[in-house]
DOZAZA-390385 format. One record per residue (C-alpha): residue number from 0; residue in one letter; x, y, z. Coordinates in steps of 0.5 Angstrom, whole numbers, plus 2048, in hexadecimal, padded with zeros to 3 digits. Layout:
BEGIN
i aa u v w
NUM A X Y Z
...
END
This chain:
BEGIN
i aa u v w
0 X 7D8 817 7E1
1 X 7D3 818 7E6
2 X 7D2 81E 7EA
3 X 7D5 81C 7F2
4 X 7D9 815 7EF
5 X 7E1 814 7F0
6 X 7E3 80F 7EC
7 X 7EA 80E 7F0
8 X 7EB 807 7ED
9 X 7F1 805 7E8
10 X 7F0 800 7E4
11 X 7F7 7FC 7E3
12 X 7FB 7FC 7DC
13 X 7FD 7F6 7DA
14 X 801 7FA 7D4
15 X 805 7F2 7D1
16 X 803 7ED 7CD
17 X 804 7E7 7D0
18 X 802 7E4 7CA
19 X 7FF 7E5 7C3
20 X 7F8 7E7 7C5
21 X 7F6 7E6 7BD
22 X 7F8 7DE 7BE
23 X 7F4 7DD 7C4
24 X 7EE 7D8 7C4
25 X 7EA 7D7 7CA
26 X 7E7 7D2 7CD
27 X 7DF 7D1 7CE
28 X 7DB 7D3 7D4
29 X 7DD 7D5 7DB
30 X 7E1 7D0 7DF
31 X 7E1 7D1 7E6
32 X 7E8 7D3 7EA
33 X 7EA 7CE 7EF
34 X 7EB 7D3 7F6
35 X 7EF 7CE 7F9
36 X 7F5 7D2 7FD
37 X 7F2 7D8 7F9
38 X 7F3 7DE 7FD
39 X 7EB 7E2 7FD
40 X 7EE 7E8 7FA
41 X 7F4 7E5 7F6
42 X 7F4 7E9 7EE
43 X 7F6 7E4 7EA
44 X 7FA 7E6 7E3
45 X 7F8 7E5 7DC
46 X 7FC 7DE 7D9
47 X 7FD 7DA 7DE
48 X 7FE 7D2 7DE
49 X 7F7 7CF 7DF
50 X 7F4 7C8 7DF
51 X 7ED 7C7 7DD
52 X 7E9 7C1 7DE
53 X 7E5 7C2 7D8
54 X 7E1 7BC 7DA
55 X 7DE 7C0 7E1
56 X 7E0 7C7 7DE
57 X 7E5 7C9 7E4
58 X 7EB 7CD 7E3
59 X 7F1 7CB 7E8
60 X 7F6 7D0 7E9
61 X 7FE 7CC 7E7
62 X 802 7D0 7EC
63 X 809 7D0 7E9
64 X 80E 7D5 7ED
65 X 814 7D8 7EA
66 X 81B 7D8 7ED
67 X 81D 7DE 7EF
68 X 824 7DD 7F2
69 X 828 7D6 7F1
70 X 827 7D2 7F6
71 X 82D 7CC 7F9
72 X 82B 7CA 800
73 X 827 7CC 806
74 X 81F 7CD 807
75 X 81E 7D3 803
76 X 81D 7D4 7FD
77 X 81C 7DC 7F9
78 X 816 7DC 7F5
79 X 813 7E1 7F0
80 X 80D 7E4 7F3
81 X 807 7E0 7F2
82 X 801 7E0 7F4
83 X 800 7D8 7F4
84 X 804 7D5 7F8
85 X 802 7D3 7FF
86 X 804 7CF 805
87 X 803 7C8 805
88 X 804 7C8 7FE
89 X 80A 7C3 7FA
90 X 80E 7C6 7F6
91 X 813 7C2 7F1
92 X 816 7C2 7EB
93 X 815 7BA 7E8
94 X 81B 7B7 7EC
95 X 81A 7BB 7F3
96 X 816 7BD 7F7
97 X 815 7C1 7FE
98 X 80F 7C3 802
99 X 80D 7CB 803
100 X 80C 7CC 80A
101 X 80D 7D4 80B
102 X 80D 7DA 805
103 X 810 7E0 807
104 X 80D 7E6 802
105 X 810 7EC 807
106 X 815 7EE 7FF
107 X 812 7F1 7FA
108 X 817 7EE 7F5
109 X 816 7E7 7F7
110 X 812 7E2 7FC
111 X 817 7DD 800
112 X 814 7D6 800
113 X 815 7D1 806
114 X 816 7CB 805
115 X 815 7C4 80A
116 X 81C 7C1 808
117 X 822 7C4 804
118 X 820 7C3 7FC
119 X 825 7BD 7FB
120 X 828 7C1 7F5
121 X 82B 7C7 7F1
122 X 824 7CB 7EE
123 X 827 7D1 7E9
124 X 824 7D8 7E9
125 X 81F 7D8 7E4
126 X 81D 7D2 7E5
127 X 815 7CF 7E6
128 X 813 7CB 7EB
129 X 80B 7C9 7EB
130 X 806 7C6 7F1
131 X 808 7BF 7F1
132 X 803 7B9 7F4
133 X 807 7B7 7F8
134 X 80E 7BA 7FE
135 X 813 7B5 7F8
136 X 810 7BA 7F2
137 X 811 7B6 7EC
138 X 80A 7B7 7E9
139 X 806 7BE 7E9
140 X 7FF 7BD 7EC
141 X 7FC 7C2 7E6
142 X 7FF 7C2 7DF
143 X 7FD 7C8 7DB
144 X 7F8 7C6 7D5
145 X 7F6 7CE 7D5
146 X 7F8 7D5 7D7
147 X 7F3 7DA 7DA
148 X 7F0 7E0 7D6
149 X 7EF 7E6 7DA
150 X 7F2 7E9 7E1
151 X 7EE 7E5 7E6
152 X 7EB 7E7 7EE
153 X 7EA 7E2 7F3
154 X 7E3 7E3 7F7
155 X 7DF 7E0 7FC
156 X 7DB 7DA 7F9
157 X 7DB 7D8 7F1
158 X 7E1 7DC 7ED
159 X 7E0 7DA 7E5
160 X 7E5 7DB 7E1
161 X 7E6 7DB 7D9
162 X 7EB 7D6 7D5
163 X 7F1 7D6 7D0
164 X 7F2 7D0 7CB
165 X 7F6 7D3 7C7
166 X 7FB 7D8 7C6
167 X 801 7DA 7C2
168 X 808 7DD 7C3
169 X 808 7DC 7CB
170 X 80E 7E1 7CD
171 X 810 7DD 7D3
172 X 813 7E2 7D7
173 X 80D 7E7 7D7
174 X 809 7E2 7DB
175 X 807 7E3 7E2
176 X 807 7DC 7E3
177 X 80C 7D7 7DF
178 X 80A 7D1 7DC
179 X 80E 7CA 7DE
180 X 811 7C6 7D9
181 X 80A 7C1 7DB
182 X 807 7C7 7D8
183 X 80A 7C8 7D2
184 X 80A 7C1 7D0
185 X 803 7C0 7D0
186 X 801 7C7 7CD
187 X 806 7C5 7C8
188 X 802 7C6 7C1
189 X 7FC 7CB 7C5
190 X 801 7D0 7C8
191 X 807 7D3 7C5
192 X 80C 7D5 7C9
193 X 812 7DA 7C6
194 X 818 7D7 7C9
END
């Protein structure tokens, strides 16, 4: 090291596989991320759903949220901690649907989602919800067909990013970002999940 430098900083440990890494193939090129409701800063963790349009080569994050506790009425909804879900956004689950109007991220367990009108049925702790087109939340506005390879941060400006195809032995609860059961389908063949 270099007289008269400080090294201060320390690299995050990521010490899972949350994946068999000999199993992973990536996908050609860069894309380019969609920052859309992407807070300048934001640390993307390695494997999350991602949508690409293979055609344009972008990259749409697929903003999945886990239940955090079980939810039976009322306008808030307890979420595991993600940096994905924004105000405004829909949420639903293929049946219902809800709008997000505020997001409560003061726990350091869980963020407390509320929602425009009560969710219209029961939703089970663990389960996934997905950014839904539209407040009814019957289709997912972005399905995964590939999965992000590296731990990524959101700057200003173009942020490219690398993509996986294929991977096997997906372990479903060491993923910082769940997959829907959209996802799954039609990963089905590419990605293997260990469920």
């Amino acid at each position: 090291m270099s007289a008269g430098f400080k090294y201060d900083l320390v690299p995050p440990v990521e010490q899972e596989e949350r994946y068999d890494v000999q199993t992973g193939i990536r996908r050609r090129g860069p894309y380019k991320l969609d920052t859309t409701n992407l807070a300048v800063g934001t640390i993307l963790p390695s494997f999350i759903p991602v949508y690409a349009d293979l055609k344009n080569k972008f990259a749409h994050t697929v903003r999945n949220i886990r239940v955090a506790e079980a939810y039976a009425s009322g306008t808030s909804i307890k979420i595991a901690k993600t940096p994905l879900a924004y105000v405004g956004m829909f949420i639903g689950n293929g049946s219902k649907g809800a709008k997000v109007t505020a997001i409560d991220k003061s726990n350091e367990k869980y963020d407390v989602l509320t929602i425009e009108a009560a969710f219209g049925e029961n939703v089970a702790k663990d389960a996934v919800l997905f950014e839904a087109a539209a407040v009814d939340g019957t289709k997912q506005k972005y399905v995964a067909n590939s999965a992000l390879y590296e731990r990524t941060k959101v700057d200003d400006g173009i942020v490219l990013v690398a993509l996986l195809r294929t991977a096997a032995e997906i372990e479903p609860s060491k993923l910082a970002i769940p997959f829907s059961e959209n996802d799954k389908a039609n990963l089905k063949g590419w990605f293997e999940f260990n469920e």
